[in-house]
C-alpha positions in Angstrom: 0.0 0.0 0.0 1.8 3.5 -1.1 -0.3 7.0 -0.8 0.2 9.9 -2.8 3.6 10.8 -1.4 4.8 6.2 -1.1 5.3 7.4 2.7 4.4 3.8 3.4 6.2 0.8 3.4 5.4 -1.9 1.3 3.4 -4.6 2.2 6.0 -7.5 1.8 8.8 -5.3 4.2 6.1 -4.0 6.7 5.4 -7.6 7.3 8.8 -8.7 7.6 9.8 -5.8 9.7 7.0 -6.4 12.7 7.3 -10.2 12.1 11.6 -10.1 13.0 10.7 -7.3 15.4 7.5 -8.7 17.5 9.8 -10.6 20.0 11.4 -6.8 21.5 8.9 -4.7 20.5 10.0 -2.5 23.8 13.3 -2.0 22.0 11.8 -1.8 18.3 11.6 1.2 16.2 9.1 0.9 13.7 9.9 2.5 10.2 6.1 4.3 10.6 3.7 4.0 13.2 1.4 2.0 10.4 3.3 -0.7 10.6 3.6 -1.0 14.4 -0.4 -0.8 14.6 -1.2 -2.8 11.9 1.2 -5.4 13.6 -0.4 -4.7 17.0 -4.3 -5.4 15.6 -2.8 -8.9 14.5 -0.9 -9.6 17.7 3.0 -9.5 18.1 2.5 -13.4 19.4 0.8 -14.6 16.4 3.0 -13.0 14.3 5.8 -14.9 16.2 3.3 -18.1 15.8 2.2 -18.2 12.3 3.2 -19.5 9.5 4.5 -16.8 6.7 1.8 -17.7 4.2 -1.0 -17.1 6.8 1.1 -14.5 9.0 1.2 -12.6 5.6 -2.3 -12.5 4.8 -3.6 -11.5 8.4 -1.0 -9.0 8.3 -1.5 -7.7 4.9 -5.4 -7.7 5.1 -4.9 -5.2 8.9 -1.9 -3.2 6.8 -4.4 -2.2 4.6 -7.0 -0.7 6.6 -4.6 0.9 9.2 -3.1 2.7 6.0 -6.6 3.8 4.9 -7.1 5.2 8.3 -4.0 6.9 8.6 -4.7 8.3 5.2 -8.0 9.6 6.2 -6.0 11.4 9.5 -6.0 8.6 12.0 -2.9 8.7 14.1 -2.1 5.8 16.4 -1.1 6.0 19.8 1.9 3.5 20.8 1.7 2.2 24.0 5.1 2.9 25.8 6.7 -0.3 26.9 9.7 -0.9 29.4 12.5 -3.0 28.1 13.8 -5.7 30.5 17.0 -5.5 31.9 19.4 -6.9 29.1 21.8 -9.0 31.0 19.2 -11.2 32.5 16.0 -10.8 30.5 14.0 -10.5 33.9 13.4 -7.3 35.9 15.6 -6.8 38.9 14.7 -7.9 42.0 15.6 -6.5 45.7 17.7 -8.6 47.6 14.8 -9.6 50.0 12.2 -11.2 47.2 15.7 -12.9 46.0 16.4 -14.4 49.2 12.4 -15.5 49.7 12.4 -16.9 46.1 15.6 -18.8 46.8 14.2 -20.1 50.5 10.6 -21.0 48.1 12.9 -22.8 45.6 14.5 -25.1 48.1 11.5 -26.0 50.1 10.0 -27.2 46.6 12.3 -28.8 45.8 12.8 -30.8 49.3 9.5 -31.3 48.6 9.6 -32.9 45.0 13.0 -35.4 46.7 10.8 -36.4 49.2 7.6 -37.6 46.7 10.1 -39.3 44.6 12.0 -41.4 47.9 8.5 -42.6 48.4 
């Protein structure tokens, strides 16, 4: 889908560029904010799911009204998102919920030796 001015992507590289991006879409940086909300109205997990045939066609079909919209002088809100910390993956915790984690963790798991001894 172009407009008057081709300020839109095409189809083929929107597609491709939420589908690599829909894992870290915290850290992502869409190329135009039609492709981030047409990829948001299909859902960044089934685009991470789906297979490219169907992925593309869901995608393309959502591409093509959000460009209509935008056309018509819709603009989409993006939802800010917080990245996780990078070195872990998981948000930090404060040394008290990692202690009472660690003490849940080893009670489970003296729990889950015991069921198997019996």
């Amino acid at each position: 889908m172009s407009d008057l001015f081709n300020e839109f992507p095409s189809t083929d590289t929107a597609y491709y560029e939420a589908a690599s991006n829909s894992h870290d879409i915290a850290r992502w940086k869409p190329s135009h904010d039609v492709v981030f909300e047409a990829a948001r109205r299909v859902g960044f997990s089934a685009l991470r799911r789906r297979d490219t045939g169907a992925g593309k066609r869901g995608f393309a079909k959502h591409y093509k009204e959000v460009c209509k919209a935008y056309l018509r002088g819709e603009r989409f809100k993006r939802d800010v998102v917080a990245p996780r910390d990078t070195a872990t993956g998981f948000e930090k915790l404060s040394e008290t919920e990692a202690f009472e984690r660690k003490m849940i963790g080893r009670a489970r798991v003296a729990e889950l030796k015991e069921m198997l001894r019996s």
